[in-house]
N, C-alpha and C positions, 0 to 999 in steps of 0.2 A: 335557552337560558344559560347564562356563564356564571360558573362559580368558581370566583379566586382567579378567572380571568381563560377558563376549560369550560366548553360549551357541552352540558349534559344535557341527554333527553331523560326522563323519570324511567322510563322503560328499553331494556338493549339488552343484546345476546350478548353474552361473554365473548372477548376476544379471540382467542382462543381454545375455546373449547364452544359448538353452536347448540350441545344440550342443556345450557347453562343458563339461567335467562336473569338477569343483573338487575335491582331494583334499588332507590334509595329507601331505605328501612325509614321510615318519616316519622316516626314514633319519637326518634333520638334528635329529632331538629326542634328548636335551631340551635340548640347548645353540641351538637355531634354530628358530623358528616357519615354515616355505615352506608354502604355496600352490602347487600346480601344478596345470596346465592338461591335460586329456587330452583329444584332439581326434582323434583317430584310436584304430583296433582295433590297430592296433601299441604306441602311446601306454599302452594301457590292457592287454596284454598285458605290457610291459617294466613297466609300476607291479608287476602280480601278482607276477612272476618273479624281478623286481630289490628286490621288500619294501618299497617307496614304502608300499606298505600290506600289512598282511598281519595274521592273525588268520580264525578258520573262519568270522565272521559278514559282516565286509568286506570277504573274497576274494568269497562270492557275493552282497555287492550291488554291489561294482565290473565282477564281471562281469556283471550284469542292466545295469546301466548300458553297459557295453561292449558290452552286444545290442544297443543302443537308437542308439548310436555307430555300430554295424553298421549299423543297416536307413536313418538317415541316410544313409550315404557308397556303401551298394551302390546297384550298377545299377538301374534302374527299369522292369526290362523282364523276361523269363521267367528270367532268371537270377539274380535277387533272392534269392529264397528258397535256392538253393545255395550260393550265396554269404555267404549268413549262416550254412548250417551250415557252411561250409570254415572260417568266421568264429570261430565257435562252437569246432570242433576245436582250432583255436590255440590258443582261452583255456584252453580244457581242460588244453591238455599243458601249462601253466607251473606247475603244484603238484599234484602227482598226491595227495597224502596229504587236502587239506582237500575233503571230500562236498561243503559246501557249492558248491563252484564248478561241477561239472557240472550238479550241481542247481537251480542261476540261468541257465545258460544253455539246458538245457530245457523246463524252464517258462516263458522265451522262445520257443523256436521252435515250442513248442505252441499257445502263447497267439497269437503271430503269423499263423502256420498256418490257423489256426482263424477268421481274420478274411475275411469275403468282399468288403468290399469293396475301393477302389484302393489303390495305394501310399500315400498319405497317410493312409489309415485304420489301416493297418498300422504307421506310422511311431508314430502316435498309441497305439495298442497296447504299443506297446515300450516309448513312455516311460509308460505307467500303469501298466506292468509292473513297469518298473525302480522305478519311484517307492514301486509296491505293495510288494517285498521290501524294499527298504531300511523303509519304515512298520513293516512286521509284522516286523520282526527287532528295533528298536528297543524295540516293543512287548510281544515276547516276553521281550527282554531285562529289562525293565521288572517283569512278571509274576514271573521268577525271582528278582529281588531280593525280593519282597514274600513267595513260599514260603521262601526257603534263609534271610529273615529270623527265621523260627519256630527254626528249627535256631543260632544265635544266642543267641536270648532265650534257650531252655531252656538251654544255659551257663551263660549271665551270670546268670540266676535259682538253676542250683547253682553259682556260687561267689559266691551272694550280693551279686551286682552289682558285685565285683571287675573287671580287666580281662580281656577273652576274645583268647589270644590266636592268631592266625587266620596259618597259613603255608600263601605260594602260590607257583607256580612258571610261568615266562614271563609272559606278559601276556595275561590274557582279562579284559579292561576295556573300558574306552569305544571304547579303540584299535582295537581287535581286533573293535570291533563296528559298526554305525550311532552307538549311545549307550548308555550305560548298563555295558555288557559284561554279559559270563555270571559269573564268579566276582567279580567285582566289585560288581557289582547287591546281595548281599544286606550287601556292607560297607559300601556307601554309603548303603542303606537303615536297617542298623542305628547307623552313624555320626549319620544325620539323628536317628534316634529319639532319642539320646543313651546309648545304649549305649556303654558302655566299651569299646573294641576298639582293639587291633593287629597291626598287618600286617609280619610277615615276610616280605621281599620274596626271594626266590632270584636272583642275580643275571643266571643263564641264559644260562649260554656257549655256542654259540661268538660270540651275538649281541646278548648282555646284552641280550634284551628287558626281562627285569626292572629290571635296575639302570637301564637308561634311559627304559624308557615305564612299568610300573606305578607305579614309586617317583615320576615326575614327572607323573603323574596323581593320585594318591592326597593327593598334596601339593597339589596347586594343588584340590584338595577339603576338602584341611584334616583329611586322615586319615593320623595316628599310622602309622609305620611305621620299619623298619629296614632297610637292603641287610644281606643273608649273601651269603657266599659258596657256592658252590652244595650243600659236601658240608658244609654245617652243619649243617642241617637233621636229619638222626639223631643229632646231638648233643642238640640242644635237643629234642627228640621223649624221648630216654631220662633227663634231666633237670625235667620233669616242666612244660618251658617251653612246649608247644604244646598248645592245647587243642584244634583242628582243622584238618586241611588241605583247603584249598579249592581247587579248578584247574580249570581251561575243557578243553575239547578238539577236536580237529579232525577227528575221525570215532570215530564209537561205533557197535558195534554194536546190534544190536537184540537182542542175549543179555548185555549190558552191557559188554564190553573197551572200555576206552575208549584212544583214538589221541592223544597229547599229544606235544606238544616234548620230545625227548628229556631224561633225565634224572627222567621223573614217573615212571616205576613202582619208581626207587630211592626215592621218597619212599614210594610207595606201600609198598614191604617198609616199610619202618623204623617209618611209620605203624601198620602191622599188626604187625611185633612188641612196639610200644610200647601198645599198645591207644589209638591216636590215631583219632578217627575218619576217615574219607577222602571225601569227597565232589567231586564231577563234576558241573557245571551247564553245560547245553547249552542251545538254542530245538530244535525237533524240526528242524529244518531240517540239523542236523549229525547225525543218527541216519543211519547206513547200513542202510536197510532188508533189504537180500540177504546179505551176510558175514552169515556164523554165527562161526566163528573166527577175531578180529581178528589174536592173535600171528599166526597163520598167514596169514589173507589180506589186511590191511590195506596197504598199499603204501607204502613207507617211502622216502620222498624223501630223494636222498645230492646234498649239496650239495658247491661246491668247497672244494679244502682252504684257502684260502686264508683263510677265513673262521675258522679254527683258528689259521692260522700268525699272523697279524694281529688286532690289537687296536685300535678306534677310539676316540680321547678329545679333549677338547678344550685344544689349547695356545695361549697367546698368540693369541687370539681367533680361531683357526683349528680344524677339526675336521680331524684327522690322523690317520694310520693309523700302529702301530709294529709291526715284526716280533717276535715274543714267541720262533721258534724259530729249531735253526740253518736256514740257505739252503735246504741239500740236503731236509733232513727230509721226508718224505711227512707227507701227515695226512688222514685218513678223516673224513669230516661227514656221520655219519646224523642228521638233523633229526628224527625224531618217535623213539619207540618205544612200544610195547604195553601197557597195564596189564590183567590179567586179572580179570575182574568179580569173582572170588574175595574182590580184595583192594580191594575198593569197596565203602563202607558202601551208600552209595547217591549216586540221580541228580536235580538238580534240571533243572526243566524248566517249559515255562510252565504247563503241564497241573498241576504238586506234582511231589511228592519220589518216587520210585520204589526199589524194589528194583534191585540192578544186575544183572538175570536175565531172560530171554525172556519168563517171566510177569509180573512189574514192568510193564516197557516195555507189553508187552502189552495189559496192563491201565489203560494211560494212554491206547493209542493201539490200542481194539478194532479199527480201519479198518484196519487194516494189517495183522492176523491173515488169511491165506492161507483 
C-alpha cells in the first residue's frame, strides 16, 4: 500500500534498530498518520487489545513479532523457553475471536523449540519466523486478490462492463493485513485492471472501522467508493444497487461459518434474500481447523460498553471522543457474530474459490482431512 506515494507494510522492524518492531497506531486514522514503537511483550499485547492494530491477518503477525520481542527480553538460561510460553499465553488472551493470533504464537514456540542450538540461534529463529508470517500472509493476501478477481470480471462482463458494485463491511484491507488485505485484494486488483467498480463502505459501529480505515485506504488507492450507514445495506441489496458482497473474517470454520465483526451475518440474510452473491476471503491461516459448529463454538469477544456509548471524530484539529448516550445507559459490545455457511456463496483463499462446506475447504486443503 502507498501512502503519499511511500509504500508501507502495517507491520516492520525499525531501521535501525532490529529490536524495535514499527506499527501504524490505527486508532489515530484516518485524521493522523503515528508510528509507534513496541519494545516490549507488554507493548505488543496492549497494541493487540487496545486495536493499535487489529484485523485476523495483523493480530497474528504482530503477534509472531511479539514472540520474537519475547525470546529478545526473556532470561537466557533454562527458564527461557517457559517464559516465552507465559509470554505467548498473554498474547493469546487479548482477542479471543481472531484464529490467527494463537496460531502465530505457536508456530513460534514450535519453531523455537525445535532449535538445538544456543540462545542466539533461537533468537534468530523468532525473527525468521516472525518475518516468515508477516511474508506469507502478504503473499497469500496477494494470491486472493488475483482468484476473487475472476469473480469480478464475470460481473462486469454481464453488465457489459457497466460499474460492479461491491458492498463490504469492517475493514479487511491492507489494514487488517501485512498488505494487500483479504476482501480488499480482489478490488484493488480489479481497480488496477480497469474494471469498473465501487465500494460500498459500511460504516461499522461501534468502531467505524469502515468509515475510518477501508473508506481511507480505498481512497488514498484511488477506488470509487461511498460510507453507508450500517443498516443500508438491505436497502440497496432489495433495490437492485449491489452486485456483490465481499468481507474478510476472523475465524472460519473448516465446514465454512464464517466469524466476522459483528453486523455481517445481517448482510448475509438480506444478501441471501436478495439473491446477492456473498463471498468470504481469508489466507488459510484464519481457518479454524477443530470447530465444526462456528454459531455454537466460535468465541465471541464482548468489548466495553463504552465503546457504544462514545463516538470518536475529529474537531478543530483534535481527535475527540463525544457521548452519543444518556450517562446512566448500560450498553452490550458483542464484537464478532456468526454467519452460517448456508448463507455463503463461497470462499476465497490463496489456494481459489471454494464451496463454503467441509468438502469445499476440504478439498483446497486435502492435509488437513483427519
Amino acid at each position: 500500500m502507498n501512502i503519499d506515494g511511500k509504500h508501507y507494510r502495517t507491520i516492520w522492524l525499525k531501521e535501525d534498530d532490529s529490536s524495535i518492531v514499527q506499527i501504524i497506531d490505527q486508532r489515530h486514522l484516518p485524521h493522523k498518520f503515528i508510528i509507534e514503537n513496541l519494545k516490549s511483550v507488554d507493548d505488543v499485547a496492549r497494541a493487540i487489545k487496545d486495536m493499535h492494530v487489529r484485523g485476523a491477518g495483523l493480530i497474528g503477525a504482530t503477534a509472531g513479532f511479539g514472540m520474537y520481542i519475547a525470546a529478545l527480553n526473556a532470561p537466557k538460561d533454562e527458564i527461557f523457553m517457559p517464559q516465552l510460553a507465559a509470554d505467548g499465553e498473554l498474547l493469546k488472551a487479548t482477542r479471543p475471536t481472531a484464529v490467527n493470533l494463537a496460531w502465530a504464537v505457536d508456530r513460534q514456540l514450535e519453531a523455537i523449540a525445535a532449535v538445538n542450538g544456543g540462545m542466539d540461534a533461537k533468537i534468530t529463529k523468532a525473527l525468521e519466523t516472525a518475518q516468515a508470517i508477516a511474508d506469507e500472509d502478504a503473499d497469500f493476501c496477494r494470491q486472493i486478490g488475483q482468484h476473487g478477481l475472476s469473480i469480478i470480471e464475470k460481473i462486469s462482463k454481464a453488465k457489459n462492463g457497466d460499474v460492479v458494485n461491491i458492498l463490504t463491511h469492517c475493514n479487511a484491507g491492507w489494514l487488517a493485513f501485512v498488505d494487500y488485505g483479504s476482501a480488499t485484494a480482489p478490488m484493488y486488483a480489479a481497480h488496477d485492471k480497469g474494471i469498473k467498480i465501487h465500494i460500498w463502505v459500511d460504516e461499522t459501529r461501534p468502531r467505524n472501522q469502515g468509515a475510518r480505515l477501508t473508506a481511507w485506504e480505498l481512497g488514498q488507492h484511488g477506488v470509487p467508493h461511498t460510507v453507508i450507514a450500517d443498516n443500508v445495506g438491505g436497502h440497496l441489496m432489495q433495490h437492485g444497487l449491489v452486485d456483490l458482497v465481499l468481507t474478510g473474517t476472523d475465524r472460519t470454520t473448516y465446514t465454512g461459518d464464517v466469524g466476522n465483526k459483528i453486523g455481517t451475518y445481517l448482510k448475509a440474510l438480506a444478501a441471501h434474500d436478495n439473491g446477492v452473491p456473498f463471498y468470504t476471503a481469508l489466507p488459510s491461516s484464519t481457518f479454524d481447523w477443530i470447530m465444526h459448529d462456528g454459531v455454537k463454538e466460535v468465541p465471541i469477544e464482548q468489548r466495553g460498553g463504552e465503546e457504544v456509548k462514545y463516538i470518536q471524530g475529529f474537531h478543530d484539529g483534535e481527535i475527540k471522543e463525544v457521548l452519543l448516550t444518556p450517562e446512566d445507559s448500560p450498553a452490550a459490545n458483542y464484537a464478532f457474530d456468526v454467519t452460517p455457511s448456508r448463507l455463503v456463496t463461497g470462499l476465497i483463499t490463496e489456494r481459489g474459490i471454494c464451496d463454503a462446506s467441509e468438502e469445499g475447504v476440504l478439498g483446497l486443503y486435502p492435509e488437513k482431512k483427519n
